[in-house]
KOLLOMAR-879487 format. One record per residue: x, y, z of N, C-alpha, C in turn; residue in three letters. Coordinates in steps of 0.1 Angstrom, whole numbers, plus 5000, padded with zeros to 4 digits. Layout:
% KOLLOMAR-879487
XYZXYZXYZala...
This chain:
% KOLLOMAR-879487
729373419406730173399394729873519385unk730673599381730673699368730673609356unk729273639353728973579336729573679323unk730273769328731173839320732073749308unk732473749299733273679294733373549292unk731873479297732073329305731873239293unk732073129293731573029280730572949285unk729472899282728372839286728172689278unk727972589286726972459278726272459286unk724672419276723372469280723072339274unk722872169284722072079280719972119279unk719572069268718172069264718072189262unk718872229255718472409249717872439239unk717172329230716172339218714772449225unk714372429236712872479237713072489255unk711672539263711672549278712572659279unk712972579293713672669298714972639291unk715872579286716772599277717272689270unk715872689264716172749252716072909263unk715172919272715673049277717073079281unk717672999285718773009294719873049280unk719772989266720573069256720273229253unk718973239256719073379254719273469263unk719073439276719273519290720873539289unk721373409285722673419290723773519277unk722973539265723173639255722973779262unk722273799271721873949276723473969288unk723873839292724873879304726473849299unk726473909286728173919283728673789280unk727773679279728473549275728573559264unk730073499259730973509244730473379237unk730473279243729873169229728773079244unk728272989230727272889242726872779233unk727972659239727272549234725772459232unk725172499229723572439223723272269224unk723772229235723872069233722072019236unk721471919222720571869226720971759214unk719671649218719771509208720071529194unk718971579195718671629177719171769169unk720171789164720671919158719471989149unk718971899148717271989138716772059149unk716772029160715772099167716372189172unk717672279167718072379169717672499160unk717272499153716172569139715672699147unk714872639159714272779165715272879176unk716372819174717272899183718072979177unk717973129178718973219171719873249176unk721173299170722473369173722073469177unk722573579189722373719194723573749188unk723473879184724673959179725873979191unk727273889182727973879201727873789207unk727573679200727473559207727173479198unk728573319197728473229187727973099194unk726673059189726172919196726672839184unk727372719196727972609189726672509190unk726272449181725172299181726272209179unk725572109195726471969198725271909206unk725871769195724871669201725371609211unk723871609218724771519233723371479242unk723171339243722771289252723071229264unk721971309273723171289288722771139292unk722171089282721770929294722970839285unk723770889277724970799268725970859273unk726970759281728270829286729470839274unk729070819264730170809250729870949245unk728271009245728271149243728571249253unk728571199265729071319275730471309273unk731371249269732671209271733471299255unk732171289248732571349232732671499235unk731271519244731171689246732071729255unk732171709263733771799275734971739263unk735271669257736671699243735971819236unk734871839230734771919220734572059224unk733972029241734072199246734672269254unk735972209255737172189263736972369269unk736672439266736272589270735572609280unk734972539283733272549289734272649303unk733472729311733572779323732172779328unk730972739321729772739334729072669323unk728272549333727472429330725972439331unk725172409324723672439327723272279331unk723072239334722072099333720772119335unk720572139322718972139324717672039311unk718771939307717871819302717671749315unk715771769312715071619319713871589312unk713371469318711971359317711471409326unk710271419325708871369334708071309328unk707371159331706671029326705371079337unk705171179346704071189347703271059354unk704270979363703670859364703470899381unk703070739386703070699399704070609401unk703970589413705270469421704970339415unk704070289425703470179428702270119417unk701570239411700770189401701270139383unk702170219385702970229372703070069370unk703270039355702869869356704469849354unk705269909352706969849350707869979362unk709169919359709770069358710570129353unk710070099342710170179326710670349328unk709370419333709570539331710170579345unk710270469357711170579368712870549363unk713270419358714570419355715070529345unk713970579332714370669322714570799332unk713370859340713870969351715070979358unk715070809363716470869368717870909360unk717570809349718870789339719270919334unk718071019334718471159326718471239338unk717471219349717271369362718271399370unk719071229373719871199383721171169375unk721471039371722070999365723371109356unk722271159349722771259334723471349338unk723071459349723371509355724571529362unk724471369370725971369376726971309369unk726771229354727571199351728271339341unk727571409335727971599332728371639341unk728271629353728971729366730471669368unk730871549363731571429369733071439354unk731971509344732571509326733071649333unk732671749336732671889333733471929340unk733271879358733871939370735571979366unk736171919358737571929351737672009348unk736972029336736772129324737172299326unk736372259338736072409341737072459353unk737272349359738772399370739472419364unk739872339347741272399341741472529336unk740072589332739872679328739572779338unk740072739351740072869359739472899370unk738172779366737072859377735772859369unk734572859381733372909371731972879380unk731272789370730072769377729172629370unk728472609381727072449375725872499377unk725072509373723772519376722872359369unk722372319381721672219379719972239382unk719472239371717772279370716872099381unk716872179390716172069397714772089397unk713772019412712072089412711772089424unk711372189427710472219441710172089446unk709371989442709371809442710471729441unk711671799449712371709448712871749465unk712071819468711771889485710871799490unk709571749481708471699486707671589479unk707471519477707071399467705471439465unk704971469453703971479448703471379442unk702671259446702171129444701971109428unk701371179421701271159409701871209397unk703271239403704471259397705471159408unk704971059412705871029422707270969415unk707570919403708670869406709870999397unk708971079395709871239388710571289401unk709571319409709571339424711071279431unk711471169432711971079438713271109427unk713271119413714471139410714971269410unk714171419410714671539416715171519429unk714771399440715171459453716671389451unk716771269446718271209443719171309441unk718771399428719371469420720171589430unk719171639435718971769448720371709459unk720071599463720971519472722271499468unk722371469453723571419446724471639447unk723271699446723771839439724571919454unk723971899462725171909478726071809479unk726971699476727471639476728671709464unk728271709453729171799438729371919444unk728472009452729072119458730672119465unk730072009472731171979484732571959476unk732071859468733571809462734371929451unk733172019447734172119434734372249441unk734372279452734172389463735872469459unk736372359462737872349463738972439454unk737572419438737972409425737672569419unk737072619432736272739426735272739416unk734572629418733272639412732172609421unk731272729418729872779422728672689416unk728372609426727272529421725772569428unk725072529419723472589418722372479418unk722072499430720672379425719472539427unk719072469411717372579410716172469409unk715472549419714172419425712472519423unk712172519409711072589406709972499408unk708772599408707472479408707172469393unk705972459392705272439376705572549366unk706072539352706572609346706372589334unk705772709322704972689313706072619304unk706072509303707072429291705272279286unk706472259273705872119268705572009277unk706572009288706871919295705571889304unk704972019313703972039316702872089311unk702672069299701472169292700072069299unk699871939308699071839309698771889327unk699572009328699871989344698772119349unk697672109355696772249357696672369366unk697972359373697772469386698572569377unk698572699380699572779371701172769377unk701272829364702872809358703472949351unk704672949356705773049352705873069345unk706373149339707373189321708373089324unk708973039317710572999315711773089314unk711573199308712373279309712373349324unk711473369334711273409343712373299356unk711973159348713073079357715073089357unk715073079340716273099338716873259344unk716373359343716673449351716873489366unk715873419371715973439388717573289388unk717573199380718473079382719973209380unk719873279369721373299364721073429381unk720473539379720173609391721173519405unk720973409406720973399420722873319416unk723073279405724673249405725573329407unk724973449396726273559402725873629415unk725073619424724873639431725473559446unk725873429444726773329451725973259457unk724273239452723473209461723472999454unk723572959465723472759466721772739462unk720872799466719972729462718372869461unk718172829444716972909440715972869435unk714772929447713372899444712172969435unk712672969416711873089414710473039412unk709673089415708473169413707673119427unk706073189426705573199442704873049444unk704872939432704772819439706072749449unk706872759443707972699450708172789460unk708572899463708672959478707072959484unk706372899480705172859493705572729496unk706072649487705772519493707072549504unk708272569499709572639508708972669524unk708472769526707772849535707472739544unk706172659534705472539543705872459548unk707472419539707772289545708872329555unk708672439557709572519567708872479584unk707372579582706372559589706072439592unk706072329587704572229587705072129579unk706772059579706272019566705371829564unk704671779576704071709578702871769573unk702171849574700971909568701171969553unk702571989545702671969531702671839530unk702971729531703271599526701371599525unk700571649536699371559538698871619521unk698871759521697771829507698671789497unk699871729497700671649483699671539483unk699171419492698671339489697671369486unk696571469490695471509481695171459468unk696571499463696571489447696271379437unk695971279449695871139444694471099443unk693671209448692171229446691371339438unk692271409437691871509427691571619437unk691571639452691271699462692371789465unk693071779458694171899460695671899449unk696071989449697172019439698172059447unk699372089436700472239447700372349448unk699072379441698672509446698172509459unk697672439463696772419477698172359487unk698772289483699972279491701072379492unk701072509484701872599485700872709492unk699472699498699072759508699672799523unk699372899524700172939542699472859553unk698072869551697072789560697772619565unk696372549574696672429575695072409584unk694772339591693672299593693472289609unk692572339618692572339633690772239637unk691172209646689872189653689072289665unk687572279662686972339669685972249676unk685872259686684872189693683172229696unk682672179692681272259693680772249706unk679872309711679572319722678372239729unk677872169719676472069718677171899717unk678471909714679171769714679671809700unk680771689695681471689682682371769682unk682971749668684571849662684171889645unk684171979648684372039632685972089628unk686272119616687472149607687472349609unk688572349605688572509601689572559594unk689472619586690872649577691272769583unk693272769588693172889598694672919589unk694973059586696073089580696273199592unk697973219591698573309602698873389598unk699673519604700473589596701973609597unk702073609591704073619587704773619602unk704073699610704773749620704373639628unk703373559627702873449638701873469649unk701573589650699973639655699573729650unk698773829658697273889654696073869661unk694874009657694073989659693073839653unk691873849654691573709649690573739641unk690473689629689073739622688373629615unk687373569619686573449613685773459601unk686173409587685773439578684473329574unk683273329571681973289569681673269553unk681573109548681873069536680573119530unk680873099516679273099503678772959508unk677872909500677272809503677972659492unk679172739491680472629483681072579495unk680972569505682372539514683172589516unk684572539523685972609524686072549509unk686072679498686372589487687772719482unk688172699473689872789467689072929471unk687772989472688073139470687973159487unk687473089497687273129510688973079514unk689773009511690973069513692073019510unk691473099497692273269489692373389497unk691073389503690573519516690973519530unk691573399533691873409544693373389541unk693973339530695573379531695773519527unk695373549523695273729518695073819535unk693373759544693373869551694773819565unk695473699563697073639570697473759565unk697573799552698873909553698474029556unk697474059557697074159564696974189578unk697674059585698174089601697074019612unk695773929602694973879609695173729613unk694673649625694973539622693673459614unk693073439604692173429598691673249595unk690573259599690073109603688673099593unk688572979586686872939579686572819583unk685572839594685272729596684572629586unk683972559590682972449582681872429586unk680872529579679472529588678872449582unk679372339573677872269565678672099574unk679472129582679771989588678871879595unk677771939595676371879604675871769594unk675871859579674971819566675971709560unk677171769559678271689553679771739559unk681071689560682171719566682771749545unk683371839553684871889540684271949526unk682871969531682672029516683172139511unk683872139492684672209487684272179475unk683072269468682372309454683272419447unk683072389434683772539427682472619425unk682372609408681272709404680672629389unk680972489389680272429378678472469381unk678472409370676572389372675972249381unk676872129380676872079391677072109405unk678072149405678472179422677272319427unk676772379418675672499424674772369429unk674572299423672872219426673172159439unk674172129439674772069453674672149459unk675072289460675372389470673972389473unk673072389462671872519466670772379479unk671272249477670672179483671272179494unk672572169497672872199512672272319519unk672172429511671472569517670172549519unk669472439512667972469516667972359527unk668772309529668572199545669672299554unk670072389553671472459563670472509577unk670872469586669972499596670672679603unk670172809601670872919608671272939619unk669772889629670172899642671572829644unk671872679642672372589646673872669642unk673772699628675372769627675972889630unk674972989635675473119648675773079659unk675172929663676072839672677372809673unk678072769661678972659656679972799655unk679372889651680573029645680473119658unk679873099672680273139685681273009689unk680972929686682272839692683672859689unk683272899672684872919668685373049673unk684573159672684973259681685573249687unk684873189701685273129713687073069711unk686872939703687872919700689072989698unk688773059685689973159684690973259690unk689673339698690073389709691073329719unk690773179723691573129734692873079725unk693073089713694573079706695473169714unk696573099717697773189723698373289716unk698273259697698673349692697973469682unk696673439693695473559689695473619702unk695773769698696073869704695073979703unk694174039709693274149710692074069704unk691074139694689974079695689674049682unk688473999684687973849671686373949660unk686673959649685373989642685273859630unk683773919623683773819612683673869603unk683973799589683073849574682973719569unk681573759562681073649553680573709537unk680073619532680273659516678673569512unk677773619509676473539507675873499515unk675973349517675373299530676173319544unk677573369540678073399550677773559554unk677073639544677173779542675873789556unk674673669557673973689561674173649579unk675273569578675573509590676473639600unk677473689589677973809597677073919602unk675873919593674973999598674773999612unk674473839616673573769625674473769633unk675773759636676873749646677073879649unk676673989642676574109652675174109659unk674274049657673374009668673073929676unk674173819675673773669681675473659691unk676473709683677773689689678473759697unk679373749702680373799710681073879697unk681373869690682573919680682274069683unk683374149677683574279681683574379665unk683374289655683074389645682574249632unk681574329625681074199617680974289602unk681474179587681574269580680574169570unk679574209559678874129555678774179538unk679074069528679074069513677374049507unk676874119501675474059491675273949501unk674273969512673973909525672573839516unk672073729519671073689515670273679527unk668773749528667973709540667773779549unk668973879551669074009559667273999566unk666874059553664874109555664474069561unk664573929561664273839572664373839586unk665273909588665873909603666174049614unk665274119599665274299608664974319623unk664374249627663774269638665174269652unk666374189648667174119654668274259652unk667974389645668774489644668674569656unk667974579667668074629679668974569688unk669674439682671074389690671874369686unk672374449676673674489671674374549684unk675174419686676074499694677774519692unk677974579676679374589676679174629662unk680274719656679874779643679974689631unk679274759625678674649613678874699597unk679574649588679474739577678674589563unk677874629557677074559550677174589535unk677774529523678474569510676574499501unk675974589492675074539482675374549470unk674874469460674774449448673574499440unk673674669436672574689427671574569415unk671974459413671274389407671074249411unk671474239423671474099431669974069428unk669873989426668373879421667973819439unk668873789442668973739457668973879467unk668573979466668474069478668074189466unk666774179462666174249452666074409461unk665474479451665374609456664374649467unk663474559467662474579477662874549491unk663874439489664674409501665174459509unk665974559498667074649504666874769505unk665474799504664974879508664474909524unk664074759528663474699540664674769549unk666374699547666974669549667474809552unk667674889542668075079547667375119553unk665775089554664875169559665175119577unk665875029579665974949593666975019601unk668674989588669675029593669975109589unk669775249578670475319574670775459586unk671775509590671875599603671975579614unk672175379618671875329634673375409630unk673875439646674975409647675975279646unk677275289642677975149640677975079628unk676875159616676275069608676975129596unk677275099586677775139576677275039561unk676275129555675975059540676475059531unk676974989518677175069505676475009495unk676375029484675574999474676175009465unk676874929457677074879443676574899431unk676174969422675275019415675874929403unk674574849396674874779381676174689388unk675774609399676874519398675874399407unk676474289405675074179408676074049417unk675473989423675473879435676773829432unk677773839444679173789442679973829431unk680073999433681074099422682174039427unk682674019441683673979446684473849447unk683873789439684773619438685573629420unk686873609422687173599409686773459402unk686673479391685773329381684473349384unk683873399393682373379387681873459378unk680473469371680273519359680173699360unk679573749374679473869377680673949384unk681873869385682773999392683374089385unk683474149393683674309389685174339395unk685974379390687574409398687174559407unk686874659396686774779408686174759416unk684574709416683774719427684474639444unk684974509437685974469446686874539454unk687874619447688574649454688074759467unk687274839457686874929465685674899478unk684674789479684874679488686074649501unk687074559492687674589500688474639509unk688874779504689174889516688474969521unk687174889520685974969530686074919542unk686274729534685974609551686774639559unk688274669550689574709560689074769567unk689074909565688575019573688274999583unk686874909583686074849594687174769602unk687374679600688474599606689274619611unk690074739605691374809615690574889621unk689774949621688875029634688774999644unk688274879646688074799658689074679662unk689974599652690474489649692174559652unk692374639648693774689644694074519633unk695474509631696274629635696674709627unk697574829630697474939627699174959621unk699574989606700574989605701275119604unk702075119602702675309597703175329584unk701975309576702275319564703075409554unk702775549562703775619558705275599556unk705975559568707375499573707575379557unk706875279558706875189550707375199536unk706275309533706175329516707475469518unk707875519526709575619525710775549528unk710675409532711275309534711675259515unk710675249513710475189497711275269489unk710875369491711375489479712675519482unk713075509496714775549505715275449492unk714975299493715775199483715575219470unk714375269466714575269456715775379446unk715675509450715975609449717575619452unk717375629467718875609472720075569477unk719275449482720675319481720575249467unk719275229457719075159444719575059450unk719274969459719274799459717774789461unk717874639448717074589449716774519452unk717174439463716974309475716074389485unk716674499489716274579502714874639493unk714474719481713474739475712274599473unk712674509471711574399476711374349481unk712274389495711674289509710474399518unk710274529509709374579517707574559509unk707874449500706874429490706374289498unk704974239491704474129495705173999489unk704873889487705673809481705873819462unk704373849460703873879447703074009444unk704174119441703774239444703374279427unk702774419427703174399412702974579412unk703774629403703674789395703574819382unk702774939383701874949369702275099367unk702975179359703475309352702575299345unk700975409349700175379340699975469326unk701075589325700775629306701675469303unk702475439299703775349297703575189295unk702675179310702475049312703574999314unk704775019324705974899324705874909342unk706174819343706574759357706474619356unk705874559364705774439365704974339378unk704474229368703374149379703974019386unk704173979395704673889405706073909408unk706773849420708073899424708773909412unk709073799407709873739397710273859381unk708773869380708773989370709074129373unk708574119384708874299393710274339398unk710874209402712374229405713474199389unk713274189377713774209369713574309366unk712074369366711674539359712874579369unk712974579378713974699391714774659389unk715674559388716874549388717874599372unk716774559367717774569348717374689343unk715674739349714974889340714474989347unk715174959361714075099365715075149379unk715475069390716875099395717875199395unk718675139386719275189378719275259365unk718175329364717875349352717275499353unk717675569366717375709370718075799366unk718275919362719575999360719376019375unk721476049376721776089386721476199395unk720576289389720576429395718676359400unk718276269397717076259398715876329415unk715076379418714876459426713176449429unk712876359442711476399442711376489451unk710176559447709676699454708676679462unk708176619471706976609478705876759480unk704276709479703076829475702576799486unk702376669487701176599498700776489498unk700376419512699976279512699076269520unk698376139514696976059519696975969519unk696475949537696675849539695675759545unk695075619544693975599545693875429552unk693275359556692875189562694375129553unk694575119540694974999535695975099520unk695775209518696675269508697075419510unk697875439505698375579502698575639488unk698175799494698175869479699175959479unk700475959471701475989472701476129463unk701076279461701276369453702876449455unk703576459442704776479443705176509427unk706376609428707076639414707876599412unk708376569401709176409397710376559393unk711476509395712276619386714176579381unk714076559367715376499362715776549353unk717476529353717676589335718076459327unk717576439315717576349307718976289302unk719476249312720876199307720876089305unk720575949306720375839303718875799300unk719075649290717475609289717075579303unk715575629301714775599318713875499309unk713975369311713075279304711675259307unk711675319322709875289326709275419320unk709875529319708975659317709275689301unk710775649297711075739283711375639278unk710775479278711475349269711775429253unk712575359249713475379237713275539232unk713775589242714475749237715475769242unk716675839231718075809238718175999246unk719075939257718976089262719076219254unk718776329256718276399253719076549258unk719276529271720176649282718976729284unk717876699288716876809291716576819302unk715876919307715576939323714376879325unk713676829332712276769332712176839345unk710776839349709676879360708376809359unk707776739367706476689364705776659375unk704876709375703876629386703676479384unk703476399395702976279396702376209407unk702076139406700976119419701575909416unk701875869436701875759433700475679439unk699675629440698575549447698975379447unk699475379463699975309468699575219476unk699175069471698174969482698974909489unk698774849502699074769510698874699516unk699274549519698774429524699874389539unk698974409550699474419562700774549557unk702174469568703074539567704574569553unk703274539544703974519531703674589518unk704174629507703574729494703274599491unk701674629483700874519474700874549463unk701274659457700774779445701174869442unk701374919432701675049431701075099415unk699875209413699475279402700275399403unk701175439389701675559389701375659378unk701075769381700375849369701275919369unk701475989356701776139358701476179339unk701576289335701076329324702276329312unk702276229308703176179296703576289282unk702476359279702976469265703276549275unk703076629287704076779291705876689293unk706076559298707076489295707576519281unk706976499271707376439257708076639254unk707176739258707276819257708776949262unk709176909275710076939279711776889275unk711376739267712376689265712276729246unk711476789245711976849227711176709217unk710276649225709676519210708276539208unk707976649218706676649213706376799210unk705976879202705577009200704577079200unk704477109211702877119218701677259209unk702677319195701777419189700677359187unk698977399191698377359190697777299201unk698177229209697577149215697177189226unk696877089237696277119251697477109259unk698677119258699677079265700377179272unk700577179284701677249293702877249296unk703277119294704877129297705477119309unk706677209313706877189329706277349332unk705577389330704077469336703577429344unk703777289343702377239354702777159365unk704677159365705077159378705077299386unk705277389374705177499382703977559393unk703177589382701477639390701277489404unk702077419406701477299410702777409425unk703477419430704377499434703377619435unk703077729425702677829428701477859424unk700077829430698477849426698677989420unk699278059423699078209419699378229406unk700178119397700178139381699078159373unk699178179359697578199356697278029350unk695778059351694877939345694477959336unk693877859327692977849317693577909307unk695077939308695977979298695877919283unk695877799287695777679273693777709264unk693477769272691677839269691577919259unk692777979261692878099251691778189246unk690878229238690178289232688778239242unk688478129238687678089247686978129263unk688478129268687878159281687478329285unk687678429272687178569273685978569273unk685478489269684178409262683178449273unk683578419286682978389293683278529306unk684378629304684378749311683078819310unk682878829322681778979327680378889330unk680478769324678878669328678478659341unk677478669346676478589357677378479361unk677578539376678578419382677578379397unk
């Protein structure tokens, strides 16, 4: 549907997503938009956009005398929002009446179809148009302690293919949008994260003129999507979690699911095993803290899934206890630290050759199996390059190492070992023991973290550190794809990227070479954007189309490396339109630009994860006439030049200074 010219009623447009959807739909050429909620007071915080007349009408969709007043009074309408609802936040069966499931439905279901049923007229007489009906990811999957909200999105969802069917005829485009948690009032009680609102109403209007039946914005709802594609008997299971506090939809919008391993001494242990997109891979067994499979062990193994592994955590404390999963309170440490002082070592270089074993005999593990561990796992990866079959072992702030030097003569497969200059747990005397053992074996690779202390690499705990992390891990990569593959063509990938971006400028084909939740950073500027949702609005409305036509990159040189690329290159444009990422609010200008810039480009398996973009903002400011470089340190397009020809002069901008220094002791 072209929202060009279109007239809009927007039920519950006081606040949420409503109230976004009046202003979104002010950005896309809509000429008026009726503001229908209960209360006309609570239209106070909604402004007029210049070019657009919001009408306030009262209208409650659970009173068929008010829907019946609103289609007379807005006999105009050509596209419908439904996006008043309830959530009572209840249960089914526990709930003492059903009080709050009949109010759900009266408004979720009910309201809905009786507005689709007022409107469907409205809008055929007028020509044609569109419905968007705000439904919920939970109405795909019943989430127990929203169960009867649950049950009236799936009605609603049900009812919303059926209204399709019937207004098809009529030329109207109907929309079911099925988001997960989203920062409104509605859920301010609800704790897994949540979306912007404005981020919903955008991907919803996005996918109407687009002709698209059904939109899932943000990265909760296309996981659970994904899952319930995959598995969806093993989403229903981590919905029911929720009735113990043992799981949310964040853990149900996970890729993973849960395998058995059989040990080799008798019994069955658990293992958390995520795939990758593609549905194999090498195999890589990831080795918990002394938390359990708890959110950050996988976090790590849905992450190292997209990186092309098939990635498994087992459960090594299953002897002591089954399913343990601590955070990082001060309770759950005391717990942990007691399970660790009874954790038997030998017994779980056992249990982590089994899963090996196991892994390897997956049909959809393909070449060979290593490990990484993180603490107590840091110390066990150690030990599985001396106790295991695995073919490459990578080890975090290892606790105990010292202990076990002797066992470094049977390293049999490369080893790379990450330290914490202030680890209290692997003091300096340790790790001294510990270089003086392995520093120079072959296969062995050390680093050292300087001023960074025990588990830099877990986000939430009190010592992480982001750089130290990252730089971590595209060391482990390294290791991993060395021996592990696999091996992508990164180059191809990221000229893939730029082909769309640059020269076909579609942005569908520009984000399907991105991860699900990619994000870009224009670092003088700061504009791009973090998760799909945000990053595909930066491209599509500010950065796309937002090139001058003559736009031209120059390639210098590229680096290329385990997990990123370093893109050096001359950016070169004439200022004929605003370029919002590089020159936000300057109107063109007609000037010639040249500039160096450099892209540093990460990637997660066969996908962009990242993008840092530099380039030097005053020789910009300067070429285009706003900045006047008398005085300063500044070059201009000078420094695309010398960048083209070493032979220009240097230290030009030195001036007096650098005579200073003719004829001295060199």
């Amino acid at each position: 549907m072209n929202l060009s010219g279109a007239v809009a009623l927007v039920t519950g447009a006081n606040r949420g997503i409503g109230k976004c959807f009046v202003d979104e739909l002010a950005t896309r050429g809509v000429t008026k938009i009726y503001a229908a909620v209960r209360d006309l007071d609570s239209l106070k915080n909604v402004k007029e956009p210049s070019g657009v007349s919001i009408i306030p009408l009262t209208l409650d969709v659970t009173k068929p005398s008010h829907i019946s007043a609103a289609a007379k009074a807005a006999g105009d309408v050509t596209l419908l929002i439904n996006n008043a609802g309830v959530n009572c936040m209840d249960r089914l069966l526990e709930a003492s009446d059903d009080d709050a499931a009949r109010r759900e439905m009266e408004t979720n279901y009910h309201g809905m179809v009786n507005m689709c049923r007022a409107f469907g007229p409205v809008i055929a007489d007028n020509g044609g148009g569109g419905i968007v009906n705000m439904l919920s990811i939970l109405g795909q999957v019943n989430l127990p302690v929203m169960g009867s909200l649950s049950a009236s999105k799936a009605a609603a969802y049900s009812a919303t293919q059926a209204i399709r069917a019937e207004l098809a005829s009529k030329g109207i485009d109907v929309v079911a949008v099925m988001p997960g948690a989203v920062d409104t009032d509605m859920s301010k009680d609800f704790s897994p994260p949540k979306m912007p609102p404005e981020d919903v109403a955008t991907e919803a209007l996005d996918g109407l003129e687009a002709g698209e039946w059904e939109v899932f914005p943000g990265e909760m709802a296309k996981g659970l999507k994904a899952g319930l594609a995959n598995d969806p008997v093993e989403i229903q299971k981590q919905m029911m979690a929720s009735l113990t506090g043992a799981g949310d939809a964040k853990s149900a919008a996970r890729k993973g699911k849960y395998m058995t391993v059989d040990a080799a001494d008798g019994g069955q242990f658990q293992a958390y095993i995520a795939r990758p997109e593609k549905g194999s891979g090498p195999g890589l067994v990831l080795l918990q803290e002394i938390f359990g499979i708890n959110d950050y062990m996988m976090d790590m193994a849905d992450h190292f899934a997209e990186e092309g592994y098939v990635a498994v955590v087992p459960d090594l404390f299953w002897r002591q206890e089954e399913g343990v999963n601590l955070g990082y309170s001060e309770e759950d440490f005391q717990k942990a630290f007691g399970l660790y002082q009874e954790f038997d070592v030998d017994q779980a270089l056992k249990d982590i050759q089994d899963t090996i074993t196991t892994v390897r005999g997956q049909r959809f593990v393909n070449g060979k199996v290593g490990t990484i561990g993180y603490c107590l796992g840091g110390l066990l990866a150690y030990l599985s390059a001396t106790r295991t079959d695995a073919d490459v072992a990578v080890g975090y702030y290892a606790v105990g190492v010292q202990d076990y030097l002797k066992e470094a003569k049977k390293i049999s497969c490369p080893l790379t070992l990450h330290f914490a200059g202030e680890d209290q747990f692997c003091p300096a005397e340790a790790r001294e023991a510990i270089y003086k053992q392995l520093e120079g074996k072959d296969g062995v690779s050390l680093h050292l973290y300087e001023g960074q202390d025990h588990a830099f690499a877990t986000p939430g705990r009190d010592h992480f550190d982001k750089p130290s992390t990252l730089m971590a891990y595209s060391r482990s990569l390294a290791t991993l794809r060395s021996v592990l593959g696999p091996v992508y063509d990164l180059e191809h990938l990221w000229d893939m990227h730029c082909y769309h971006e640059f020269a076909t400028r579609d942005v569908d084909a520009t984000m399907a070479t991105m991860v699900s939740e990619p994000y870009v950073n224009h670092i003088p500027t700061m504009t791009g954007g973090v998760g799909h949702d945000h990053l595909k609005r930066f491209y599509k409305y500010h950065f796309v189309d937002s090139n001058p036509e003559d736009t031209k990159l120059i390639p210098i040189s590229r680096t290329i490396g385990a997990d990123r690329l370093v893109d050096e290159m001359i950016f070169c444009f004439t200022h004929t339109c605003e370029i919002d990422w590089m020159l936000p609010g300057i109107e063109p200008t007609g000037k010639y630009v040249e500039v160096p810039l450099v892209a540093i480009v990460n990637f997660r398996g066969d996908k962009l994860y990242h993008e840092h973009i530099y380039w030097d903002q005053a020789s910009v400011l300067v070429q285009i006439g706003k900045l006047d470089e008398t005085g300063l340190p500044v070059a201009g397009g000078d420094t695309a030049k010398k960048l083209l020809d070493e032979t220009r002069p240097s230290n030009a901008l030195m001036a007096d200074n650098w005579k200073t220094s003719e004829g001295k002791p060199i």
